[in-house]
Every structure is written in structure tokens, then in C-alpha cells.
The first five atom37 places (N, CA, C, CB, O) and aatype in JSON, in Angstrom:
{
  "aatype": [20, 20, 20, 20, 20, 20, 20, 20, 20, 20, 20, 20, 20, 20, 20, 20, 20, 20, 20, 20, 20, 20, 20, 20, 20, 20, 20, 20, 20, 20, 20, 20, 20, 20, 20, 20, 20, 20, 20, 20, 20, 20, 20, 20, 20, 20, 20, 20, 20, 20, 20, 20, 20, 20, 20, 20, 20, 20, 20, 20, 20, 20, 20, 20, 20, 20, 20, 20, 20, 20, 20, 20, 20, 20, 20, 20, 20, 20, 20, 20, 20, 20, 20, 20, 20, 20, 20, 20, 20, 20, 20, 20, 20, 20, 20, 20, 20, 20, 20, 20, 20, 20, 20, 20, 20, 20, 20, 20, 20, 20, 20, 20, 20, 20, 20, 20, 20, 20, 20, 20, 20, 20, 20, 20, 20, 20, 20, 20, 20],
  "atom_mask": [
    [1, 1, 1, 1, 1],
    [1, 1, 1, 1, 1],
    [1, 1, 1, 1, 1],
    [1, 1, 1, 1, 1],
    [1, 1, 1, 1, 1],
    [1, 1, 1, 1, 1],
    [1, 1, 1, 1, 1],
    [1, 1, 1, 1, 1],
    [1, 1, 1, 1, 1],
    [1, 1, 1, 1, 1],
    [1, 1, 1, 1, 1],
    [1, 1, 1, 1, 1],
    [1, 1, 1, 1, 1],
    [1, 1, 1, 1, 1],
    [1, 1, 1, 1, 1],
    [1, 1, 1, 1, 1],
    [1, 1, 1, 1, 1],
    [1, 1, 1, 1, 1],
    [1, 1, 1, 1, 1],
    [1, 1, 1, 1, 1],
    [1, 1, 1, 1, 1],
    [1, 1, 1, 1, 1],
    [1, 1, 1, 1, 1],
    [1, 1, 1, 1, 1],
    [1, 1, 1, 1, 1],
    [1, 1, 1, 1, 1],
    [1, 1, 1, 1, 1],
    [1, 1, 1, 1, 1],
    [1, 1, 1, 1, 1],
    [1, 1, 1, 1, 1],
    [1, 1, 1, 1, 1],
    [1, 1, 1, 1, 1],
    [1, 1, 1, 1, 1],
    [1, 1, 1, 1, 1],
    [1, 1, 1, 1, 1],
    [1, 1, 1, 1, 1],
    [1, 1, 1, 1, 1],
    [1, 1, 1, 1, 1],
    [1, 1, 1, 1, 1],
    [1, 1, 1, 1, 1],
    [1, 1, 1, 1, 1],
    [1, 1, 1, 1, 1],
    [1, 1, 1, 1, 1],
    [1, 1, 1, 1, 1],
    [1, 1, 1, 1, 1],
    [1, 1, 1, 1, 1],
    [1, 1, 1, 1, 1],
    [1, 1, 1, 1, 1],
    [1, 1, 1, 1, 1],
    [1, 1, 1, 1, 1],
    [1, 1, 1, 1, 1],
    [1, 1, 1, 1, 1],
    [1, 1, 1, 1, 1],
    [1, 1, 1, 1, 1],
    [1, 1, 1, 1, 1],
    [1, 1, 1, 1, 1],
    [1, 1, 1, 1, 1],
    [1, 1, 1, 1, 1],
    [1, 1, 1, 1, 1],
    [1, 1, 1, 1, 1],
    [1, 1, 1, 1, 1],
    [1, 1, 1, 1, 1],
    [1, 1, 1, 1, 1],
    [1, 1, 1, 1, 1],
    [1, 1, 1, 1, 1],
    [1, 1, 1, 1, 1],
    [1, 1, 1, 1, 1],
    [1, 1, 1, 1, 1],
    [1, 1, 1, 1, 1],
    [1, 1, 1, 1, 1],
    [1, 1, 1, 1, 1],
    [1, 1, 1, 1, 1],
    [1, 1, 1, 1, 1],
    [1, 1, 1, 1, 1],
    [1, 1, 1, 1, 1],
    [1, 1, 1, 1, 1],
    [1, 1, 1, 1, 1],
    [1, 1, 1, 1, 1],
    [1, 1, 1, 1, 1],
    [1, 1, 1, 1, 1],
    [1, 1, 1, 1, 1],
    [1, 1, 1, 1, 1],
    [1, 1, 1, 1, 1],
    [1, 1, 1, 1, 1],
    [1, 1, 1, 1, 1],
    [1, 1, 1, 1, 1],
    [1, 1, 1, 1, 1],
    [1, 1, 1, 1, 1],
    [1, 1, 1, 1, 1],
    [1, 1, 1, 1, 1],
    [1, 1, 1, 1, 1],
    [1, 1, 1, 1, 1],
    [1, 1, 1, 1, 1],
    [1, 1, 1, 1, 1],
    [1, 1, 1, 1, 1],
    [1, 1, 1, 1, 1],
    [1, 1, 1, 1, 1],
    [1, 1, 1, 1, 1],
    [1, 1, 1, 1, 1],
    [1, 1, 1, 1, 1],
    [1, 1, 1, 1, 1],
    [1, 1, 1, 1, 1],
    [1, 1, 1, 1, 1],
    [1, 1, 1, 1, 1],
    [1, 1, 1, 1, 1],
    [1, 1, 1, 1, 1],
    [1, 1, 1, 1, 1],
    [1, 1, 1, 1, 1],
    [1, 1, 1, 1, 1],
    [1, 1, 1, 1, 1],
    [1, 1, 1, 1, 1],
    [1, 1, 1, 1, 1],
    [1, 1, 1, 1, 1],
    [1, 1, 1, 1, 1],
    [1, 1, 1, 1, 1],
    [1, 1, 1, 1, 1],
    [1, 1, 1, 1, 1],
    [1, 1, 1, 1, 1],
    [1, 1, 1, 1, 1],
    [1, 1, 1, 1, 1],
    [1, 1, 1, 1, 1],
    [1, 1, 1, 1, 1],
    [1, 1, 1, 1, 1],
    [1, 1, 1, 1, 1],
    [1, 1, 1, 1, 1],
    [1, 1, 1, 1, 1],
    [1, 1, 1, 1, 1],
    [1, 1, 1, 1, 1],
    [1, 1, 1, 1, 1]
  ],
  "atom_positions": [
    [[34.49, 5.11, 21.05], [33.28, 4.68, 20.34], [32.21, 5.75, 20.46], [32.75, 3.33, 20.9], [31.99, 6.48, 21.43]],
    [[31.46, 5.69, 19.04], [30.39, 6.68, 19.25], [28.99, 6.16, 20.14], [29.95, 7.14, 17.75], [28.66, 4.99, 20.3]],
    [[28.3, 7.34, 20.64], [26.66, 6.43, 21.11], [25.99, 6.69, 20.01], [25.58, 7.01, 22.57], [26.1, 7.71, 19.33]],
    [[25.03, 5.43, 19.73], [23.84, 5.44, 19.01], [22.81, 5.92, 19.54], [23.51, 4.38, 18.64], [22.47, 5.48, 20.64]],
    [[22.04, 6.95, 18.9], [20.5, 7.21, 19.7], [19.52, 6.43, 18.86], [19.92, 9.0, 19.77], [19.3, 6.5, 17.65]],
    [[18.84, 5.45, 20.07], [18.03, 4.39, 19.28], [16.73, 4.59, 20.5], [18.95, 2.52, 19.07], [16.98, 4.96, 21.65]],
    [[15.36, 4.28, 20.04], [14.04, 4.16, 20.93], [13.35, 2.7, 20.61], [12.88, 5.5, 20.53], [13.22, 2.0, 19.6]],
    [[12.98, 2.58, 22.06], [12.1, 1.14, 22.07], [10.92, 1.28, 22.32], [12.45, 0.12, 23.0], [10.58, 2.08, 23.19]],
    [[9.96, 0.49, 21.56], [8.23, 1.07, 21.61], [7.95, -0.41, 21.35], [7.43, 2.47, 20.2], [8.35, -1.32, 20.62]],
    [[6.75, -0.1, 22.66], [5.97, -1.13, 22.85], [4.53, -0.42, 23.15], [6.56, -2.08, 23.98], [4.34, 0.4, 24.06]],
    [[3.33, -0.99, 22.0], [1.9, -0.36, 22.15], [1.01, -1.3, 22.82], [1.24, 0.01, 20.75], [0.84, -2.48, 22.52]],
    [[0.51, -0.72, 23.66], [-1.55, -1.57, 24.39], [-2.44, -0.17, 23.68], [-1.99, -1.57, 27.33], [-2.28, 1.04, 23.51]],
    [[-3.32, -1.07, 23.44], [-4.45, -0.43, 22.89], [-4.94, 1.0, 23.59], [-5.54, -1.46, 22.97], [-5.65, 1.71, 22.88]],
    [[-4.64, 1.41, 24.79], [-5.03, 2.2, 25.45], [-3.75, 2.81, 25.94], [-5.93, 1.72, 26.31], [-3.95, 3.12, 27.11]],
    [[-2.34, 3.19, 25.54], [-1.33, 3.8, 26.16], [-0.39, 2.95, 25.23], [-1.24, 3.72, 27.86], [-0.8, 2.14, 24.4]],
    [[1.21, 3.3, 25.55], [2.24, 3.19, 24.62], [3.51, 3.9, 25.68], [1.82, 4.07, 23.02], [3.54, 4.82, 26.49]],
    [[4.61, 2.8, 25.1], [6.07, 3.26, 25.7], [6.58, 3.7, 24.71], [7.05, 2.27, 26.34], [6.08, 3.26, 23.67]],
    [[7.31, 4.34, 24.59], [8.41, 5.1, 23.97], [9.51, 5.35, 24.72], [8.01, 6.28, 23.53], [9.51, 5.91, 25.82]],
    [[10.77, 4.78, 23.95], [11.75, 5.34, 25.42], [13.26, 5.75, 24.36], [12.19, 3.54, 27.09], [13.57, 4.98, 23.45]],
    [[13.93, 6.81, 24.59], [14.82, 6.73, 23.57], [16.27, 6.61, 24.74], [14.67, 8.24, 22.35], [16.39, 7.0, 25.9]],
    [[17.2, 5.9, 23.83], [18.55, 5.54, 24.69], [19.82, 5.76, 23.85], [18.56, 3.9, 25.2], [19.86, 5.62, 22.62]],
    [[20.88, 6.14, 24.65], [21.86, 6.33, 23.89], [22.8, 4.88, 24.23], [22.51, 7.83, 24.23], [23.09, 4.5, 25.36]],
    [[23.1, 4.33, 23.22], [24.23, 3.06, 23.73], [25.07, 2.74, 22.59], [23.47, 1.5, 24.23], [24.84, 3.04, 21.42]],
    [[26.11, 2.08, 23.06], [27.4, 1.98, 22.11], [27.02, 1.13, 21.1], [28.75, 1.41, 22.78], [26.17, 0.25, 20.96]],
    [[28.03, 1.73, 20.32], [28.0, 0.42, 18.78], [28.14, -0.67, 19.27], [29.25, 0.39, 17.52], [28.66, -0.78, 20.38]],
    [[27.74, -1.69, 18.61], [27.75, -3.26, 18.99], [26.99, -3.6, 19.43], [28.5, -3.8, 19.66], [26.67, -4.71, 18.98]],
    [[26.08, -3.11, 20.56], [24.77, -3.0, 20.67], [23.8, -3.75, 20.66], [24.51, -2.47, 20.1], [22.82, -3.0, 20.73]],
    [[23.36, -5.08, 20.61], [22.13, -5.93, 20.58], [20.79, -5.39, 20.55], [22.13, -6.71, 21.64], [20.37, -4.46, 21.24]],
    [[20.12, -6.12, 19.6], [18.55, -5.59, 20.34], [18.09, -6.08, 21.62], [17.31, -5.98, 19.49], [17.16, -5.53, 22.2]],
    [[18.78, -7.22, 22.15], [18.0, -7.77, 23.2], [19.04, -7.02, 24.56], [17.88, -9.75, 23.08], [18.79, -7.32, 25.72]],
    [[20.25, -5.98, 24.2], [20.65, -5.62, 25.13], [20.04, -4.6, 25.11], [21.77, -5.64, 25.29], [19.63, -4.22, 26.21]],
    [[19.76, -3.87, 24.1], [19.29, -2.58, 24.62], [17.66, -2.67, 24.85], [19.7, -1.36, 23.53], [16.99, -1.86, 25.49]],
    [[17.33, -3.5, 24.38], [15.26, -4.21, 25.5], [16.0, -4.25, 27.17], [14.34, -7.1, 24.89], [15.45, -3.59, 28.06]],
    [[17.06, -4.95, 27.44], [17.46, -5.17, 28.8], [17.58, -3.79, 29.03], [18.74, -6.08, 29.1], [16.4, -3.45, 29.05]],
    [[18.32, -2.64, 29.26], [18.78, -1.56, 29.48], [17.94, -0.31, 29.56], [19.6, -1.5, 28.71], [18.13, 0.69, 30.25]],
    [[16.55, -0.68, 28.32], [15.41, 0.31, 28.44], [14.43, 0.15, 30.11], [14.32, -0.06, 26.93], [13.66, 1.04, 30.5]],
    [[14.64, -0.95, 30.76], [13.7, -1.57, 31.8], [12.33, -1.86, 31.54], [13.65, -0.81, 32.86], [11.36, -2.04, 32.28]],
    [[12.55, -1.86, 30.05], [10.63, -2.38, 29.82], [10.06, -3.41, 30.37], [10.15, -2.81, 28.41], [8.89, -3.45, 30.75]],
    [[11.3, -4.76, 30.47], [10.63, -5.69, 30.83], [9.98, -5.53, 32.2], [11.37, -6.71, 30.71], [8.89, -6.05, 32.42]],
    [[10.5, -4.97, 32.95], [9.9, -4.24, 34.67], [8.86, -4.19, 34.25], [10.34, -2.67, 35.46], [8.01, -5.08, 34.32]],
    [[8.73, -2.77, 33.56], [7.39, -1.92, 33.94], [6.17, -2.79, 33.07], [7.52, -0.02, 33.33], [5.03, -2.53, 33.45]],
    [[6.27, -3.54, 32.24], [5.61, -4.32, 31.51], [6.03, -6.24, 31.43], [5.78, -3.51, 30.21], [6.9, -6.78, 30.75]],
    [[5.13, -6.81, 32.32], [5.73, -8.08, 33.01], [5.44, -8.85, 31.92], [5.12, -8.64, 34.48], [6.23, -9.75, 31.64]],
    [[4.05, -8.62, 30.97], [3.63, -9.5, 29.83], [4.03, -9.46, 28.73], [2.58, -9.48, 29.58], [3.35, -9.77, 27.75]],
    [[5.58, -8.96, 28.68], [6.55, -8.93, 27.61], [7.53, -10.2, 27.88], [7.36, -7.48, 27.6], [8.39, -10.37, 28.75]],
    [[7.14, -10.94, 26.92], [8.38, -12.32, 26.83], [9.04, -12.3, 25.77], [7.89, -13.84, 26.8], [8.53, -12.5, 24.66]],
    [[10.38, -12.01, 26.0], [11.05, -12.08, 24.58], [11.41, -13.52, 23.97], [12.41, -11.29, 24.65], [12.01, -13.79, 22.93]],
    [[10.93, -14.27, 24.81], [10.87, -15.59, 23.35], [9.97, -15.9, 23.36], [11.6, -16.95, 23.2], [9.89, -17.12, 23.49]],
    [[8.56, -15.13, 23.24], [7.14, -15.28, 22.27], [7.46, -13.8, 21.71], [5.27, -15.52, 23.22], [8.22, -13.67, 20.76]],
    [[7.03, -13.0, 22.17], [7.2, -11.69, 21.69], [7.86, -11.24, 20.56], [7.67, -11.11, 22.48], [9.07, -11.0, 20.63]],
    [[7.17, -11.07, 19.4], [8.31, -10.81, 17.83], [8.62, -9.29, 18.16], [7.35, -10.98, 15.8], [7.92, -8.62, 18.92]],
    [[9.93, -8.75, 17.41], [10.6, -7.81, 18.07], [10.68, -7.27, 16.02], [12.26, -8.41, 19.39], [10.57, -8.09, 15.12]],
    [[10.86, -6.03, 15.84], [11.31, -5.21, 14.72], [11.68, -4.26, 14.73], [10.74, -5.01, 14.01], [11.34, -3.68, 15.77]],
    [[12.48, -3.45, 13.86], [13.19, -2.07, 13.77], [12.39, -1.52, 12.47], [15.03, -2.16, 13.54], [12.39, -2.08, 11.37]],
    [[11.91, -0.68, 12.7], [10.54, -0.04, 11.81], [9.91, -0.62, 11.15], [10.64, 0.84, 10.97], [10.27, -0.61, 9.97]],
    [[9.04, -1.18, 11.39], [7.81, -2.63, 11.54], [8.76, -3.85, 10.22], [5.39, -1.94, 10.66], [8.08, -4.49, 9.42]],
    [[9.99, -3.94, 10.24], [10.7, -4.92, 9.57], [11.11, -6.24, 10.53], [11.94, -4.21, 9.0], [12.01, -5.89, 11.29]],
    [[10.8, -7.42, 10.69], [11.04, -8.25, 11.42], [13.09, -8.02, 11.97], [10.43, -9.66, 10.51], [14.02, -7.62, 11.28]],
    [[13.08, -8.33, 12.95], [14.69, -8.29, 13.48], [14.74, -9.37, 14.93], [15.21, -6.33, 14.01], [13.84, -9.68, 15.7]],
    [[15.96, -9.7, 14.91], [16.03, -10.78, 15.7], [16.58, -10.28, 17.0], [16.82, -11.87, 15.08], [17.3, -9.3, 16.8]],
    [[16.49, -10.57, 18.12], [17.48, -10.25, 19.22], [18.61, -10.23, 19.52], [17.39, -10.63, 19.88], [19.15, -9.71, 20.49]],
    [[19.33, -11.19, 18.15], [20.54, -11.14, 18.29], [21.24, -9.8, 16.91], [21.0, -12.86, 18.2], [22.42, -9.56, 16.66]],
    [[20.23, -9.3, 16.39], [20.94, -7.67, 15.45], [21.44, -6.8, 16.32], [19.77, -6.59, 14.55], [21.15, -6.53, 17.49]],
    [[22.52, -6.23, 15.28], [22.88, -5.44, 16.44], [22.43, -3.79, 15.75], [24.76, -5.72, 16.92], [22.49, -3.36, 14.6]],
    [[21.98, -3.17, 17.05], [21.01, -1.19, 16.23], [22.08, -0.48, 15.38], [20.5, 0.54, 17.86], [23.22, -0.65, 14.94]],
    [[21.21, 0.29, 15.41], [22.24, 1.08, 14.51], [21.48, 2.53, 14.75], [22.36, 0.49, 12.64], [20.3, 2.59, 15.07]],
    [[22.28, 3.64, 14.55], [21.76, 4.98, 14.96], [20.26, 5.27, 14.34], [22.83, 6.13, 14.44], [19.9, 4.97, 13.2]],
    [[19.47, 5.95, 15.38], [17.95, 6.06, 14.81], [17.17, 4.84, 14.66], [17.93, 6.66, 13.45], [15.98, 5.04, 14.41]],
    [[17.56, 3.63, 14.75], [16.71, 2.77, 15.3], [15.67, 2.46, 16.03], [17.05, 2.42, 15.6], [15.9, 2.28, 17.23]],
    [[14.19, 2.29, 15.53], [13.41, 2.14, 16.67], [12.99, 1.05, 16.93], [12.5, 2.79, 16.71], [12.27, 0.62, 16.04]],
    [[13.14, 0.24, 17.97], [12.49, -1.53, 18.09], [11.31, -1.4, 18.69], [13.39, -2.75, 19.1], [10.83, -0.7, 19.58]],
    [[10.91, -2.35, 17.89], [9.34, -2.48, 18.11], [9.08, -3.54, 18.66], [8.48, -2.44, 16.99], [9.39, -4.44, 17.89]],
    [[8.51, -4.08, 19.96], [7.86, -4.68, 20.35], [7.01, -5.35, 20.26], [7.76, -4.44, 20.65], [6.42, -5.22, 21.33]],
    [[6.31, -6.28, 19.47], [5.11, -6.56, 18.89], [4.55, -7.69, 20.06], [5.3, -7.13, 17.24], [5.13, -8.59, 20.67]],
    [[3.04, -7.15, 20.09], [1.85, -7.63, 21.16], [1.35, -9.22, 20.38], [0.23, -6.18, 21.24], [1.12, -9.26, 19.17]],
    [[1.26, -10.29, 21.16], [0.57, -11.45, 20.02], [-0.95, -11.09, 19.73], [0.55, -13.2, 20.7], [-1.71, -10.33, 20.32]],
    [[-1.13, -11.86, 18.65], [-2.46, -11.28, 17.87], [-3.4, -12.26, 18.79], [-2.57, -11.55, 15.86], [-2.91, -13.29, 19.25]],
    [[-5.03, -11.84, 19.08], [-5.59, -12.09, 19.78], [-6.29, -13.23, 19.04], [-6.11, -11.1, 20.3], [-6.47, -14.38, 19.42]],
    [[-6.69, -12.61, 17.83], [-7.25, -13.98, 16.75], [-6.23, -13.99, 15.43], [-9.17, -13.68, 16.04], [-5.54, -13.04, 15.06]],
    [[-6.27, -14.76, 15.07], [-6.07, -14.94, 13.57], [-7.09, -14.19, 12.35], [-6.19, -16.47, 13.41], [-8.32, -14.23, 12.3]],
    [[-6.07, -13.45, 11.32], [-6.93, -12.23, 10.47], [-7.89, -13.37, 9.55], [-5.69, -10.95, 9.24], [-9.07, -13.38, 9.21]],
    [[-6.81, -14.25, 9.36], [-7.3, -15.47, 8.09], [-8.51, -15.84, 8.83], [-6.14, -17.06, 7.72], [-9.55, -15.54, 8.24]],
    [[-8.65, -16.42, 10.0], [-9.71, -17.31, 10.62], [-11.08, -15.65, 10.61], [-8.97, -18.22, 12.71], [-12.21, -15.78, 10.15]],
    [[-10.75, -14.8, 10.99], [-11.74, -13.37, 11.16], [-12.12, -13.38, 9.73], [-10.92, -11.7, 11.7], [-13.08, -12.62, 9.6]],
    [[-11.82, -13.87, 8.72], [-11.71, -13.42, 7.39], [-13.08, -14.72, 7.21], [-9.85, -13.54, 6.45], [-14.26, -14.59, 6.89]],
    [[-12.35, -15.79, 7.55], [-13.1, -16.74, 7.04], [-14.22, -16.18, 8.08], [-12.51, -18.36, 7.05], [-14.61, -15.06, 7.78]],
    [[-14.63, -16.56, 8.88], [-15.96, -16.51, 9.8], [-16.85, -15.21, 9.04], [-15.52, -16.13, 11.72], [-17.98, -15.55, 8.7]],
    [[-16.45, -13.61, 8.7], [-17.08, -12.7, 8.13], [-17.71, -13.16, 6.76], [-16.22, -11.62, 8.04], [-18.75, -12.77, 6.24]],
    [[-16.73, -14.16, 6.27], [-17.22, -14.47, 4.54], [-18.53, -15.47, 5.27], [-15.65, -15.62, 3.12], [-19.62, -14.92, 5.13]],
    [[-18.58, -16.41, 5.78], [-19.57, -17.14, 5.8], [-20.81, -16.87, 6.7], [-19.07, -18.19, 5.99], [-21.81, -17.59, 6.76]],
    [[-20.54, -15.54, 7.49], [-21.63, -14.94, 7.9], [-22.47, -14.1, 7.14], [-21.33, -14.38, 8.78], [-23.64, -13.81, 7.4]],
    [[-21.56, -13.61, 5.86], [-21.72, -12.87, 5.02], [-22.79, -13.87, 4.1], [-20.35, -12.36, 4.49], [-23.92, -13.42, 3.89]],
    [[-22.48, -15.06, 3.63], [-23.36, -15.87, 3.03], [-24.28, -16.38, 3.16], [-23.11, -16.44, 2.79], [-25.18, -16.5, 2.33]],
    [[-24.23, -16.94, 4.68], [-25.66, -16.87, 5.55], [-26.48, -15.94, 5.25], [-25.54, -16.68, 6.95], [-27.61, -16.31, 4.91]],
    [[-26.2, -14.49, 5.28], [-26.94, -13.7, 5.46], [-27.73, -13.38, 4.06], [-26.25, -12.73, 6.1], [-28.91, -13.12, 3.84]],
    [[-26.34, -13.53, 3.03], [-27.17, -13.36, 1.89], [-28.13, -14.74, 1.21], [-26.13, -12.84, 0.85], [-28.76, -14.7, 0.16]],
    [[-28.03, -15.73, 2.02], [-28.89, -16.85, 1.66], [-30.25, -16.96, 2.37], [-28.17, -18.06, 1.89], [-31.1, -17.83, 2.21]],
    [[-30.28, -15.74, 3.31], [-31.06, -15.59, 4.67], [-32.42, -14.95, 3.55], [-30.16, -14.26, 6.22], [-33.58, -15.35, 3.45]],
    [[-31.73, -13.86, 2.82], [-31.9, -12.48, 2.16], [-32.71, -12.91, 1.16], [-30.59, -11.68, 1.62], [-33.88, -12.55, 1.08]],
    [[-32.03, -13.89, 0.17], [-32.23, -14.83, -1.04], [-33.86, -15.31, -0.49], [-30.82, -16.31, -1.21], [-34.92, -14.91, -0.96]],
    [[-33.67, -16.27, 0.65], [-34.76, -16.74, 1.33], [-36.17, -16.08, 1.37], [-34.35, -16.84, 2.5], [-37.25, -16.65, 1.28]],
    [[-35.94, -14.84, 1.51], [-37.02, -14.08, 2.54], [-37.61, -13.42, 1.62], [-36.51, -13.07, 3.78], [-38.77, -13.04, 1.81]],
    [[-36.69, -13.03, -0.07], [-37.32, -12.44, -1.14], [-37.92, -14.0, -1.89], [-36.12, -11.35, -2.12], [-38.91, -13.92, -2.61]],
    [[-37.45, -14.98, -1.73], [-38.43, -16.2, -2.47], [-39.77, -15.85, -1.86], [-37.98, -18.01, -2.08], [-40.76, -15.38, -2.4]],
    [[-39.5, -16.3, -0.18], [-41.24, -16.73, 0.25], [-41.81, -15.05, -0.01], [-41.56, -17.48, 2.48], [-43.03, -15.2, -0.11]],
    [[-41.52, -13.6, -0.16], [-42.11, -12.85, -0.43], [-42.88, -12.73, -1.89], [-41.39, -12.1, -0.09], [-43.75, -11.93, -2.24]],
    [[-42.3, -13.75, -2.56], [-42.57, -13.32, -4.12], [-43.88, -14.57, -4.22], [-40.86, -13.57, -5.47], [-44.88, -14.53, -4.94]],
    [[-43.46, -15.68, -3.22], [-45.25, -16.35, -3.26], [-45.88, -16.34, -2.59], [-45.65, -17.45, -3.39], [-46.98, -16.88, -2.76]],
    [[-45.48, -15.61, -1.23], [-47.16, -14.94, -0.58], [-47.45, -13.91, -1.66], [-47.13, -13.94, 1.27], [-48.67, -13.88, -1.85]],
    [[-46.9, -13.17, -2.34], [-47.55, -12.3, -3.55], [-48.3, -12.94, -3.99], [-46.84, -11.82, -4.63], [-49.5, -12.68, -3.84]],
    [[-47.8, -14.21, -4.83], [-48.41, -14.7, -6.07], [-49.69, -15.41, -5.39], [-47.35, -15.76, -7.04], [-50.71, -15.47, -6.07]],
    [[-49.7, -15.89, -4.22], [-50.81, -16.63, -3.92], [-51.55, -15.35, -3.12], [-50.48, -18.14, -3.04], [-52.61, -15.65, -2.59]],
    [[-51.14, -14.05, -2.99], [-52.35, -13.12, -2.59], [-53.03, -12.62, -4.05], [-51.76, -11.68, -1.6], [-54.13, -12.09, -4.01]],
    [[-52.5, -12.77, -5.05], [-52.91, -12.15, -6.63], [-53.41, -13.81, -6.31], [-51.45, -11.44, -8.29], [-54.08, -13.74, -5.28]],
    [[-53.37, -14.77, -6.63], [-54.08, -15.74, -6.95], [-55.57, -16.01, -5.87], [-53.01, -16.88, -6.99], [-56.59, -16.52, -6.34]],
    [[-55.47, -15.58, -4.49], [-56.53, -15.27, -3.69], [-57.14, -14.45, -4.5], [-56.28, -14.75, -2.41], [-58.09, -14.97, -5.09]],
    [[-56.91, -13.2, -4.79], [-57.43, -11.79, -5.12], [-58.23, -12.5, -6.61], [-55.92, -10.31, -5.38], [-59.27, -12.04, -7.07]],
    [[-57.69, -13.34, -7.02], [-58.26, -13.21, -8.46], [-59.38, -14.75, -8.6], [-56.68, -13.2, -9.78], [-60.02, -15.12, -9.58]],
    [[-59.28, -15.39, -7.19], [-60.46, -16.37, -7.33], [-61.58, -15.79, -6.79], [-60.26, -17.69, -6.65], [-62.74, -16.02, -7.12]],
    [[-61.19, -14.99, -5.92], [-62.36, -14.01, -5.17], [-62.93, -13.19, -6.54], [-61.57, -12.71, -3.76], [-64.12, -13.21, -6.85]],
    [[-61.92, -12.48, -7.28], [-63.11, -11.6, -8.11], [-63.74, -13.02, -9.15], [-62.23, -9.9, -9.33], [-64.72, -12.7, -9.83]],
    [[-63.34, -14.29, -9.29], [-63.96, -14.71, -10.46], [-65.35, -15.59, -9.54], [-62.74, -15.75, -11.61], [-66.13, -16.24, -10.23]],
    [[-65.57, -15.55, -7.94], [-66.82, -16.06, -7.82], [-67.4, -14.87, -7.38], [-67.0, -17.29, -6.94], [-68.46, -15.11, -6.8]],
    [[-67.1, -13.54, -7.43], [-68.02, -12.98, -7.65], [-68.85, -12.29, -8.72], [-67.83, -12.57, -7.11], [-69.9, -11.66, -8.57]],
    [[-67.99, -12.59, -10.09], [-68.28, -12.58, -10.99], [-69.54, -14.09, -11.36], [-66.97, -12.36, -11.56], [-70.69, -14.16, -11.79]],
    [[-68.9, -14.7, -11.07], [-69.9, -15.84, -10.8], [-71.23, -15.66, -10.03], [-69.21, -16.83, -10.08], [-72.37, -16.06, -10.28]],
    [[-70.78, -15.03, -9.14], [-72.55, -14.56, -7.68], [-73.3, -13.59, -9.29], [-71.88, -12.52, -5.2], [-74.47, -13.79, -9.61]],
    [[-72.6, -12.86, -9.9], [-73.24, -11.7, -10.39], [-74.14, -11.93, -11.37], [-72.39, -10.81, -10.83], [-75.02, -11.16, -11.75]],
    [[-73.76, -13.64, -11.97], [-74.52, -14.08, -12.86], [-76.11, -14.31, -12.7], [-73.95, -15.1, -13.14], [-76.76, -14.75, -13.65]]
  ]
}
């Protein structure tokens, strides 16, 4: 049998594994995760939460590699994009209703400083009589 050269990568925001291995056809992904020793050096890897892929394509633990293979490790997401999505849109609306707000009451302290401004000149037009 031939060896496959296949690498397993797992990223943290601040550093990254890379590990490349040679192992026989037939091969599992979850044998060759066993065989790299990631799970050691990285304890907060559970492979039944942990989604696993071969160039960011979903793959199961039970595929078996194939030469040049790289499995990917995937970290769980901290929030939800949808829920980040929603909260930005309605902060976003707040803000522009905030905005909306602040140009109304600006446009009638105007009108009532032109309406000050213009009772003032008509009693002194009045004094002048």
C-alpha cells in the first residue's frame, strides 16, 4: 500500500497547528485526528461537538483522506452571525431614529429662535412708533 501525505489544522485566534502525516490508504479522518496527537496538545477539542472538514468542505469522521488532504478542525462559533446581524440592524435604527430625532427638535428650536427673533424686531418696531 501506498502512504498518503495528508495535514491536520486546527486555528485559535492567536497561533495555529499544522501538522502533516503520512498514513495508509483506508485511512479515517478520525484516525488520522487520533495519530496527529492534537487531541493532547489541545484538550478543548471534542470530536463530537467539534465540526471537522477537508478544505473548508464539511466531512465526517467516518471519510476516509485521500492524498493532499487537509482536515480542518473547526472552533464553535462564539455568537451567532444571524443574531450579530440582527442586534447591528437595530442598533443601526435606533441610531438613525436617534438622528431623525435630534434634526426634528433642531429644526424647531430654529423656527421658534426666527419666531423669537421676529417678535422682538416687531415690538421694537412698535417702541419706535
Amino acid at each position: 500500500m501506498s502512504k498518503l501525505k495528508i495535514e491536520i489544522a486546527y486555528a485559535l485566534p492567536d497561533r495555529y497547528f499544522l501538522k502533516t502525516l503520512h498514513m495508509e490508504q483506508g485511512t479515517t479522518v478520525q484516525t488520522a485526528i487520533l495519530q496527529s496527537g492534537i487531541l493532547h496538545q489541545f484538550s478543548e477539542i471534542d470530536l463530537r461537538e467539534n465540526k471537522i472538514g477537508i478544505f473548508s468542505r464539511p466531512a465526517k469522521l467516518t471519510d476516509l483522506v485521500e492524498d493532499g488532504d487537509r482536515i480542518e478542525i473547526y472552533r464553535p462559533l462564539l455568537a451567532d452571525p444571524k443574531e450579530i446581524r440582527r442586534k447591528r440592524a437595530a442598533q443601526q435604527l435606533q441610531e438613525q431614529q436617534a438622528q431623525k430625532q435630534a434634526e426634528k427638535e433642531a429644526k424647531k428650536r430654529a423656527k421658534q429662535l426666527a419666531q423669537d427673533q421676529q417678535s422682538a424686531n416687531e415690538q421694537e418696531e412698535q417702541g419706535d412708533d
